[in-house]
PDB file of N, CA, C and O in Angstrom, chain B, residues numbered from 101:
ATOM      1  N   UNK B 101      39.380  -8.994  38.820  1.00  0.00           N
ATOM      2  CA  UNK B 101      38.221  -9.138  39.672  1.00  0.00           C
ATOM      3  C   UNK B 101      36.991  -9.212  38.776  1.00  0.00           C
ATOM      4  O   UNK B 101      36.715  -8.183  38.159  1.00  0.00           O
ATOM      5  N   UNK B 102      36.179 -10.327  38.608  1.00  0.00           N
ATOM      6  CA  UNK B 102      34.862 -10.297  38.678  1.00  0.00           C
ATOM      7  C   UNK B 102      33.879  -9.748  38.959  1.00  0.00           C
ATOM      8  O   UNK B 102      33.875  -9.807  40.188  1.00  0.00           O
ATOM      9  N   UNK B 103      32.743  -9.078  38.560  1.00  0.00           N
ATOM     10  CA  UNK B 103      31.589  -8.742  39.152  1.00  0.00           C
ATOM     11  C   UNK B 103      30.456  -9.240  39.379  1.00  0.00           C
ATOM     12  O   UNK B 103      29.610  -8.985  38.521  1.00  0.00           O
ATOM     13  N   UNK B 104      30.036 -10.061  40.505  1.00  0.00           N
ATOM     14  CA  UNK B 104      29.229 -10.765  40.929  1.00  0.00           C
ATOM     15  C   UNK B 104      27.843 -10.490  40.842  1.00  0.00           C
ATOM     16  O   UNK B 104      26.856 -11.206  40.672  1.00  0.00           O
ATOM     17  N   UNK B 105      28.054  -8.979  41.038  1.00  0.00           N
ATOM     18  CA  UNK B 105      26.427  -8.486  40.921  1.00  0.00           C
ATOM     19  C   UNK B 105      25.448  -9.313  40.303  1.00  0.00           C
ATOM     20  O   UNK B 105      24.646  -9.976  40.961  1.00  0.00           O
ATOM     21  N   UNK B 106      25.506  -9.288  38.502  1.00  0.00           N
ATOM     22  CA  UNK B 106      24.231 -10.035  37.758  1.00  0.00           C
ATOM     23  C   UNK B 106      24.053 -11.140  38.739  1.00  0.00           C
ATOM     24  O   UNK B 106      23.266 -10.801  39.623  1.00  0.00           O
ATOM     25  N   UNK B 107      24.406 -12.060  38.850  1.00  0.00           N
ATOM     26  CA  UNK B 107      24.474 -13.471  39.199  1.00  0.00           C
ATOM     27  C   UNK B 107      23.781 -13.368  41.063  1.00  0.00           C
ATOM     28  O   UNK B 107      22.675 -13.733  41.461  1.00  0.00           O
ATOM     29  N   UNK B 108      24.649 -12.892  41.666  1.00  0.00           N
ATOM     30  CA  UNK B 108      24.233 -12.678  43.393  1.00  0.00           C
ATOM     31  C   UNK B 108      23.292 -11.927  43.460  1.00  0.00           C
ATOM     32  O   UNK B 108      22.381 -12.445  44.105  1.00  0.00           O
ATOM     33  N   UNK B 109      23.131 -11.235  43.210  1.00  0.00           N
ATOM     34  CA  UNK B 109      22.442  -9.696  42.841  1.00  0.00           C
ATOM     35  C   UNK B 109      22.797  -8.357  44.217  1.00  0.00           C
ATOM     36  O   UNK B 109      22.135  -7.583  44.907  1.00  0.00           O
ATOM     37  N   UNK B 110      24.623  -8.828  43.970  1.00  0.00           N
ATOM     38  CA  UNK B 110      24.967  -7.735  45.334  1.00  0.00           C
ATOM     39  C   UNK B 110      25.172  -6.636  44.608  1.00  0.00           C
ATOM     40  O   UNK B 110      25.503  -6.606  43.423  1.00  0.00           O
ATOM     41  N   UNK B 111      24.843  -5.133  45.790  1.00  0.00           N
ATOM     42  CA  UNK B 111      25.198  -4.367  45.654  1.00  0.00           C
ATOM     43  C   UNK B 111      26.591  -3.801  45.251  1.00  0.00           C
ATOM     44  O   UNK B 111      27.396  -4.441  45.929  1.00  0.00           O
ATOM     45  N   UNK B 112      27.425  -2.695  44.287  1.00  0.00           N
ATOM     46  CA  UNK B 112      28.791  -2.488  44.034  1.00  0.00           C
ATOM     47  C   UNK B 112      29.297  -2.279  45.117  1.00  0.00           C
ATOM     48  O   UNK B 112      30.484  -2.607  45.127  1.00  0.00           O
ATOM     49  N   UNK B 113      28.641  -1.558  46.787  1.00  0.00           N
ATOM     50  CA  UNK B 113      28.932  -1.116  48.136  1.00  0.00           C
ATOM     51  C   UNK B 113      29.412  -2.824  48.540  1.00  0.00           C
ATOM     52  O   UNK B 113      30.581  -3.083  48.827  1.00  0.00           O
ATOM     53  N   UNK B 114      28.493  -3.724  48.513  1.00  0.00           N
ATOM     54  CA  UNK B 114      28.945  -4.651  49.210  1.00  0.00           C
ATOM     55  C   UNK B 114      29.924  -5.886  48.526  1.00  0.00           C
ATOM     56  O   UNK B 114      30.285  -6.897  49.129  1.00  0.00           O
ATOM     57  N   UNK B 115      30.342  -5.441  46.739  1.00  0.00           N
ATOM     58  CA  UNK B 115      31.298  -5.904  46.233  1.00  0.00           C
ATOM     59  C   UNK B 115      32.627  -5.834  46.713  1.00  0.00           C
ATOM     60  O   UNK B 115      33.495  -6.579  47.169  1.00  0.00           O
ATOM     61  N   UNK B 116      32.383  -4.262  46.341  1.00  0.00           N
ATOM     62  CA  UNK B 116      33.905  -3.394  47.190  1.00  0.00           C
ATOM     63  C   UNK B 116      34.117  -4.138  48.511  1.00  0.00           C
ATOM     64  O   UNK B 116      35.114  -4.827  48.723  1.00  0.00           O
ATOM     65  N   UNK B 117      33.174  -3.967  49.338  1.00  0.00           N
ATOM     66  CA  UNK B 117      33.781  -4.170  50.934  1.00  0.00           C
ATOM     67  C   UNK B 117      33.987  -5.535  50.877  1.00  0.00           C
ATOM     68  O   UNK B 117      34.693  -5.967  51.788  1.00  0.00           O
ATOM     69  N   UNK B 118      33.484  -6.528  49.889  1.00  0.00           N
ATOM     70  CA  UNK B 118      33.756  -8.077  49.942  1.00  0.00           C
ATOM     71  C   UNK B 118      35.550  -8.079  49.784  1.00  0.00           C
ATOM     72  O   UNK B 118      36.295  -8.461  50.687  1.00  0.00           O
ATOM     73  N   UNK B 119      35.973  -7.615  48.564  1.00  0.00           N
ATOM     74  CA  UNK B 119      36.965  -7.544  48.232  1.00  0.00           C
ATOM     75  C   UNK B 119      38.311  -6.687  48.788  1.00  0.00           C
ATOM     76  O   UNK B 119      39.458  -6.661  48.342  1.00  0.00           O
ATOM     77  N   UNK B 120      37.827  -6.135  49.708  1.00  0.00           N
ATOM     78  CA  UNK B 120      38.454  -5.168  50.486  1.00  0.00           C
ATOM     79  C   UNK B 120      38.617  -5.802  52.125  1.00  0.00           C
ATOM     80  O   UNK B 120      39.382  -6.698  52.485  1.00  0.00           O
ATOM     81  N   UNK B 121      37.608  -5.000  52.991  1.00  0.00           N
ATOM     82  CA  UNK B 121      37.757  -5.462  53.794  1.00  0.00           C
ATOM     83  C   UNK B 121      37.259  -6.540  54.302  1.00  0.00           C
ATOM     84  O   UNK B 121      37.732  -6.778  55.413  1.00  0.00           O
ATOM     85  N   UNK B 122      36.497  -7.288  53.940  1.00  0.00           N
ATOM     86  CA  UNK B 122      36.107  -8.766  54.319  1.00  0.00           C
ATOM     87  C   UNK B 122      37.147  -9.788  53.546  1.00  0.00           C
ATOM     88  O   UNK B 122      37.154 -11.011  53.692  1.00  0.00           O
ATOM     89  N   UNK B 123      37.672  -9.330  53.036  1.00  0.00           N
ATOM     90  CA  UNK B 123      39.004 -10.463  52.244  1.00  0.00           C
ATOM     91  C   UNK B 123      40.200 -10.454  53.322  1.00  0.00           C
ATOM     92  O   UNK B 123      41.042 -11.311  53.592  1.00  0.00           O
ATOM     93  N   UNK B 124      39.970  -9.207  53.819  1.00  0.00           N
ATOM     94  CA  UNK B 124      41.291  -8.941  55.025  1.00  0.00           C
ATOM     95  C   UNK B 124      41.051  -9.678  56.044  1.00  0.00           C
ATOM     96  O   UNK B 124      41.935 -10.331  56.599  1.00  0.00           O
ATOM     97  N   UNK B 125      39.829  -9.664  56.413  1.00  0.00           N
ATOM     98  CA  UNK B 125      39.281 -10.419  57.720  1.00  0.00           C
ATOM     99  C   UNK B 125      39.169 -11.840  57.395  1.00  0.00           C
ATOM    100  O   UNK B 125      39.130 -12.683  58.292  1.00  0.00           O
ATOM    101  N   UNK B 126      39.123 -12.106  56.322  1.00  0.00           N
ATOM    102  CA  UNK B 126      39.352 -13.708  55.724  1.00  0.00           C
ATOM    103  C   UNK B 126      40.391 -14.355  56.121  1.00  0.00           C
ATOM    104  O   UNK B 126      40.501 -15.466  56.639  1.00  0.00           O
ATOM    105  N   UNK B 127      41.593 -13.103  55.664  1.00  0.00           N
ATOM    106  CA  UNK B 127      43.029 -13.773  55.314  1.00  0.00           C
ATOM    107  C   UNK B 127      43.370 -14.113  57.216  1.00  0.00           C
ATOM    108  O   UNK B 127      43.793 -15.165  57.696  1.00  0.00           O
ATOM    109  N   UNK B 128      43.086 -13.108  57.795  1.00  0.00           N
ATOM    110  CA  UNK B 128      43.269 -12.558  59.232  1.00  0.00           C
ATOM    111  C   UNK B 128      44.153 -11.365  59.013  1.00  0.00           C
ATOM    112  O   UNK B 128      45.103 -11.439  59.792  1.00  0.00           O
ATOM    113  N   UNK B 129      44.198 -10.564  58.448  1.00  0.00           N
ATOM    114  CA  UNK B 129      45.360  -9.371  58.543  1.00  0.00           C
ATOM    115  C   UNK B 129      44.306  -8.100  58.253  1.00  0.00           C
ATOM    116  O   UNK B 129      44.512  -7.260  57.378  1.00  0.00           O
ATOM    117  N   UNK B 130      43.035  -8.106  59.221  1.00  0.00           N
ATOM    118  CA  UNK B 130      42.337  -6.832  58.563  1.00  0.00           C
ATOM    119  C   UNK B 130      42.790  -5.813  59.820  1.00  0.00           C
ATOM    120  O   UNK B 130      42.340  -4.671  59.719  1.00  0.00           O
ATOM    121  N   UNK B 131      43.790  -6.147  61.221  1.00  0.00           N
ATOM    122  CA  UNK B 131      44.802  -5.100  61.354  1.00  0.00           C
ATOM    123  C   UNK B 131      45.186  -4.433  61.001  1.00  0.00           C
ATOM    124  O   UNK B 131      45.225  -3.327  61.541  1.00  0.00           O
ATOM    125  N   UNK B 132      45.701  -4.705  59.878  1.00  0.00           N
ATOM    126  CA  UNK B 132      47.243  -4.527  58.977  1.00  0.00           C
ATOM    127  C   UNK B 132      46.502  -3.541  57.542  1.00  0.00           C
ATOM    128  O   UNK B 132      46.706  -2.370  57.223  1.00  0.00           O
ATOM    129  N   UNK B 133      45.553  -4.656  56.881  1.00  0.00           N
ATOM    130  CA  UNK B 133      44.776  -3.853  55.836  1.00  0.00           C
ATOM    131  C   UNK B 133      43.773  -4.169  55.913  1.00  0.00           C
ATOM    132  O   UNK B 133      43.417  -4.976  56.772  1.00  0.00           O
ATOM    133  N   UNK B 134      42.757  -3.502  54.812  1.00  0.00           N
ATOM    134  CA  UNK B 134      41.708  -3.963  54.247  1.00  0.00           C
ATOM    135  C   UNK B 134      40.476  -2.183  54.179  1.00  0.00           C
ATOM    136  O   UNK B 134      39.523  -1.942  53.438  1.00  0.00           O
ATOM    137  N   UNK B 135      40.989  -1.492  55.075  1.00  0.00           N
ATOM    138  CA  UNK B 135      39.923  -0.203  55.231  1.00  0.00           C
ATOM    139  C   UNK B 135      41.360   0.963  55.141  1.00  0.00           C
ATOM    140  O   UNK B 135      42.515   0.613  54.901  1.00  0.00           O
ATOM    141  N   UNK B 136      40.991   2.088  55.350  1.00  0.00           N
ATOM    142  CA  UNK B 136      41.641   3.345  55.104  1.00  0.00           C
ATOM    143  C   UNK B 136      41.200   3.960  56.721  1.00  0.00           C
ATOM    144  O   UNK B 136      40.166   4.356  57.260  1.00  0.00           O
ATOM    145  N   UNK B 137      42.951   3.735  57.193  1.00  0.00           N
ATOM    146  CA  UNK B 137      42.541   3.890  58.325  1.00  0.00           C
ATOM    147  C   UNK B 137      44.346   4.459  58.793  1.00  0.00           C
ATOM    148  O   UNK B 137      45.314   3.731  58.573  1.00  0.00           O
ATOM    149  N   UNK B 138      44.440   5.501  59.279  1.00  0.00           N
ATOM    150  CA  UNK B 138      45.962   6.076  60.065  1.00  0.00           C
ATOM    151  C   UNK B 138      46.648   4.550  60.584  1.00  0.00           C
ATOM    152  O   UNK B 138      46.089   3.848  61.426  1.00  0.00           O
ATOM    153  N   UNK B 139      47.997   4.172  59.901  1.00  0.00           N
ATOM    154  CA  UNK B 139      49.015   3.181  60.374  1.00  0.00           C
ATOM    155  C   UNK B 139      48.603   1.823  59.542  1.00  0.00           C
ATOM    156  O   UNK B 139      49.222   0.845  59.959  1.00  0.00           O
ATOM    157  N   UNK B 140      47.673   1.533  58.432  1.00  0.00           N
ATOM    158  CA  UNK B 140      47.954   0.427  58.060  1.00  0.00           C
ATOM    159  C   UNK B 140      48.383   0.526  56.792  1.00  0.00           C
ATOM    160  O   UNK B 140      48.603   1.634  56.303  1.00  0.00           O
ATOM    161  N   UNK B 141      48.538  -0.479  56.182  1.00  0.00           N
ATOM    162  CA  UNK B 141      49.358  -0.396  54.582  1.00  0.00           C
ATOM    163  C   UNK B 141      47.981  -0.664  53.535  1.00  0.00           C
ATOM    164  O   UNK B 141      47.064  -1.482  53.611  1.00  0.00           O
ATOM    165  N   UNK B 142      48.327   0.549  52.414  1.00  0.00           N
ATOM    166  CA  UNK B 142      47.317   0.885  51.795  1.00  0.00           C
ATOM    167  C   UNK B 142      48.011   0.993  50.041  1.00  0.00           C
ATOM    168  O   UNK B 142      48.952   1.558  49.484  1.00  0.00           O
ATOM    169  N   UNK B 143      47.030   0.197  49.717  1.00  0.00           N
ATOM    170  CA  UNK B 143      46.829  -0.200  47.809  1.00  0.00           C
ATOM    171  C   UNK B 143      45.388   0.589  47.400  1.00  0.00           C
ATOM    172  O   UNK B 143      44.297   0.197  47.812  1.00  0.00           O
ATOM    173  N   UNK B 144      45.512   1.422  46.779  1.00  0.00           N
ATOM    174  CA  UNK B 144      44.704   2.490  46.864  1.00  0.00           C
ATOM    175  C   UNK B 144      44.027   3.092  45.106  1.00  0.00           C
ATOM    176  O   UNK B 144      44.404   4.101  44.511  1.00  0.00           O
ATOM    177  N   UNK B 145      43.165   2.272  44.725  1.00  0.00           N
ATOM    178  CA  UNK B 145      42.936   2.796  43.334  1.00  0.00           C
ATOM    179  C   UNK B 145      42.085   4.039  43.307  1.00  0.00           C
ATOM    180  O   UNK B 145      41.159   4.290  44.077  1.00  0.00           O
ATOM    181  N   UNK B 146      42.400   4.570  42.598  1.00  0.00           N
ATOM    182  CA  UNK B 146      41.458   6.695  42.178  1.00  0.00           C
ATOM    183  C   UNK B 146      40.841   6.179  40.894  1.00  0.00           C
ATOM    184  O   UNK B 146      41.516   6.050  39.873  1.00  0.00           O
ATOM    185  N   UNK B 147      39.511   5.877  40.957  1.00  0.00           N
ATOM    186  CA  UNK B 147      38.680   6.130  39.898  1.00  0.00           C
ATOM    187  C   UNK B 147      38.014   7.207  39.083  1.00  0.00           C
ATOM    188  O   UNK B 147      37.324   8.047  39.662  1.00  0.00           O
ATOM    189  N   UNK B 148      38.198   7.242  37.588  1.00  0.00           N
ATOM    190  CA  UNK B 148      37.358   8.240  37.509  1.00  0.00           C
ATOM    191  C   UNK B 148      36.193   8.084  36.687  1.00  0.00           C
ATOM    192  O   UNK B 148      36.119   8.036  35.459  1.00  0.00           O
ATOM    193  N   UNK B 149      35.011   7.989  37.836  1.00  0.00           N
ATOM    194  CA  UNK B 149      34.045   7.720  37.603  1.00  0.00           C
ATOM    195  C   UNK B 149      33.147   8.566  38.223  1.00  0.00           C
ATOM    196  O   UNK B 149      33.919   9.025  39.065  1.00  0.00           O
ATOM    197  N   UNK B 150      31.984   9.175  38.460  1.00  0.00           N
ATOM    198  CA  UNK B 150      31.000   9.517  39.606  1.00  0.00           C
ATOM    199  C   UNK B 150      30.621   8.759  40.343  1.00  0.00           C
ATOM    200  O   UNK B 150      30.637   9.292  41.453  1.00  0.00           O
ATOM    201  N   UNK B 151      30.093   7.288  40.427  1.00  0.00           N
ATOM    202  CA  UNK B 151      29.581   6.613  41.286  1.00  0.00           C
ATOM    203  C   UNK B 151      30.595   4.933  40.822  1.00  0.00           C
ATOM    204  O   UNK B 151      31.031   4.545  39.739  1.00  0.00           O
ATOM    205  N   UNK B 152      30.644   4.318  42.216  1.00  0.00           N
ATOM    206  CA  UNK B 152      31.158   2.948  41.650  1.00  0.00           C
ATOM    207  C   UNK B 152      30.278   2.145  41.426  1.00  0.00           C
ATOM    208  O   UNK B 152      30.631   0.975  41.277  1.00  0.00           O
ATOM    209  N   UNK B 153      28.820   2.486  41.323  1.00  0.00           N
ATOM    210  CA  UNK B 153      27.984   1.845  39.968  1.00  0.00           C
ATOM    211  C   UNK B 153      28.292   1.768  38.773  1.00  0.00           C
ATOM    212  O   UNK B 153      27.983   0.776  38.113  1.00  0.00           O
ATOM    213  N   UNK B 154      28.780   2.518  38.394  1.00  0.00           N
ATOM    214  CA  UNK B 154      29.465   2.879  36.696  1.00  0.00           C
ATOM    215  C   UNK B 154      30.883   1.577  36.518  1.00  0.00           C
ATOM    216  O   UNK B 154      31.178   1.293  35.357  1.00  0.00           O
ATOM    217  N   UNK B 155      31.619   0.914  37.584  1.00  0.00           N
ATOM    218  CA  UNK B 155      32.175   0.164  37.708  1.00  0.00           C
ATOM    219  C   UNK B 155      31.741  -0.965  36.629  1.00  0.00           C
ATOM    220  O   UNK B 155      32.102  -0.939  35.453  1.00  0.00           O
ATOM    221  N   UNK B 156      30.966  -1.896  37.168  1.00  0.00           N
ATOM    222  CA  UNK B 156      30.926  -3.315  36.766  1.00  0.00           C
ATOM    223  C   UNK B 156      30.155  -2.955  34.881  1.00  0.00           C
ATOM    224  O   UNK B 156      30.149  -3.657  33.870  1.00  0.00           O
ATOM    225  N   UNK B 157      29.824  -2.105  35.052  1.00  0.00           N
ATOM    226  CA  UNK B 157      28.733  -1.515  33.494  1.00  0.00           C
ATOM    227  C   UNK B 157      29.514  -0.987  32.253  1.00  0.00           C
ATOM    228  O   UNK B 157      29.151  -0.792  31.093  1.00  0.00           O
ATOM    229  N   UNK B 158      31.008  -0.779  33.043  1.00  0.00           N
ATOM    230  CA  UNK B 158      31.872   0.069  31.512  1.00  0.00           C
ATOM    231  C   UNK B 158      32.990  -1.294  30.768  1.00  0.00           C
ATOM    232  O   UNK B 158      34.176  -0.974  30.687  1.00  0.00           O
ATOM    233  N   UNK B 159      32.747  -2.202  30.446  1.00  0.00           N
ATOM    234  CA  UNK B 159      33.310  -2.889  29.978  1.00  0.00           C
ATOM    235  C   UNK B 159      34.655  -2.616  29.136  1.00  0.00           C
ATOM    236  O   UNK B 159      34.091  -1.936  28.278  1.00  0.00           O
ATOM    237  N   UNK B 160      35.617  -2.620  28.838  1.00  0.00           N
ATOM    238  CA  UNK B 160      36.196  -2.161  27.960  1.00  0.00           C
ATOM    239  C   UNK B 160      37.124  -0.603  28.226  1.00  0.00           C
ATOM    240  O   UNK B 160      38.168  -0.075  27.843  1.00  0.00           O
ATOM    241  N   UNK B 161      36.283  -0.398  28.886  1.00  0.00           N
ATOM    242  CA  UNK B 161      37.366   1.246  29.608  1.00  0.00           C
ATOM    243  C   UNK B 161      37.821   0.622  30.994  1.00  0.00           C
ATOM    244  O   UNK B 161      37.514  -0.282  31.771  1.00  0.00           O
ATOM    245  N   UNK B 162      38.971   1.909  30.797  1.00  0.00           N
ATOM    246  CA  UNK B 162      39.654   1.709  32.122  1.00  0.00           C
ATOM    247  C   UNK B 162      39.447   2.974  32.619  1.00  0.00           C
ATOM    248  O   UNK B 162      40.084   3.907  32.129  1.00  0.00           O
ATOM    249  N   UNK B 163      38.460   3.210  33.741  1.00  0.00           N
ATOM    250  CA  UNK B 163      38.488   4.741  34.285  1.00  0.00           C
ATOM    251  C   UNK B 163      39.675   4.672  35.527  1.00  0.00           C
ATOM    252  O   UNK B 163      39.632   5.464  36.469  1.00  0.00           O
ATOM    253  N   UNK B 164      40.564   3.795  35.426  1.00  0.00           N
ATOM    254  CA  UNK B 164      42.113   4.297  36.594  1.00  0.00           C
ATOM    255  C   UNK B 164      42.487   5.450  36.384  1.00  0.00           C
ATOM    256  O   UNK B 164      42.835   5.668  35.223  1.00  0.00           O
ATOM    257  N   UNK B 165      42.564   6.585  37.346  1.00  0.00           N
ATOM    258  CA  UNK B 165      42.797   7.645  37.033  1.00  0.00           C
ATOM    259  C   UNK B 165      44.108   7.245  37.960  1.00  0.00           C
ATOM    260  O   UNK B 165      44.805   6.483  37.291  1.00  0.00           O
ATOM    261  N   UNK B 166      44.754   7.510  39.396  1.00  0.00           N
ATOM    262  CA  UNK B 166      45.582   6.940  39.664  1.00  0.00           C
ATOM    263  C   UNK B 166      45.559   5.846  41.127  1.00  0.00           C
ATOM    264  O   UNK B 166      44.638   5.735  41.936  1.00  0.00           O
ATOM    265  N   UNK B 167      47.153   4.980  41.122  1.00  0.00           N
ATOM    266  CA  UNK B 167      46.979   3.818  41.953  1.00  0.00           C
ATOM    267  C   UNK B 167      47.934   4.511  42.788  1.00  0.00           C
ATOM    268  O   UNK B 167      48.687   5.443  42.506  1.00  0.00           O
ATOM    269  N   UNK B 168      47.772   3.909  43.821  1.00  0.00           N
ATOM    270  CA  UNK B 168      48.550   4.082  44.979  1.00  0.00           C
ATOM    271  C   UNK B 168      49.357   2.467  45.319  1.00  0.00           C
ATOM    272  O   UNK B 168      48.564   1.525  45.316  1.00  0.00           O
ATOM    273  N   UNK B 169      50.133   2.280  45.467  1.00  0.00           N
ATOM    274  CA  UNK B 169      50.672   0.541  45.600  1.00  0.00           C
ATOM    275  C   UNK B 169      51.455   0.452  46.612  1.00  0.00           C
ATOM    276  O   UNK B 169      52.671   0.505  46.424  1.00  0.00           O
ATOM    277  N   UNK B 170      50.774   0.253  48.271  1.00  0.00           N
ATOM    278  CA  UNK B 170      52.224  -0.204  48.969  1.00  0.00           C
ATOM    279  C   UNK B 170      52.927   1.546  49.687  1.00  0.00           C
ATOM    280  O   UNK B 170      54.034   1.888  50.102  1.00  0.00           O
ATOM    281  N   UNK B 171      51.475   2.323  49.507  1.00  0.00           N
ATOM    282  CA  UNK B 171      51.549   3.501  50.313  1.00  0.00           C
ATOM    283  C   UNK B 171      52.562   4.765  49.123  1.00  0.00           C
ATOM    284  O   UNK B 171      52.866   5.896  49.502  1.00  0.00           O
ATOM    285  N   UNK B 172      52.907   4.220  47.763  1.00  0.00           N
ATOM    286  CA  UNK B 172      53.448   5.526  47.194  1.00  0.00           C
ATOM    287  C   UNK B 172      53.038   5.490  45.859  1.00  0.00           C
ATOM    288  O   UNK B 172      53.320   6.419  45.102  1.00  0.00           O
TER     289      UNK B 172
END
């Protein structure tokens, strides 16, 4: 994934939800996924970061602390 920010000048809030749940509502399956919600199927990354500002700015690190893939 890309970070659009410099260029668009979007917020990391409205990166995430681009790539999340507005990708779901793209595909048509934001039923199914796209938010954290009881009964749908969830891909789930744990950052460790304080804010997901710190995201698009750490080049070179990987703060994955852990993934979730497919609910395990």
């Amino acid at each position: 994934m890309t970070w659009p920010q410099p260029c668009f000048a979007w917020t990391v809030d409205e990166i995430v939800a681009g790539v999340n749940r507005e990708a779901a509502r793209a595909l048509g399956r934001l039923g199914e996924v796209g938010t954290l919600e009881a009964g749908k199927q969830c891909d789930l990354a744990i950052w460790n970061v304080e804010r997901l500002a710190e995201l698009p700015y750490r080049m070179g690190f990987n703060p994955l602390h852990a993934r979730v893939w497919r609910g395990k």
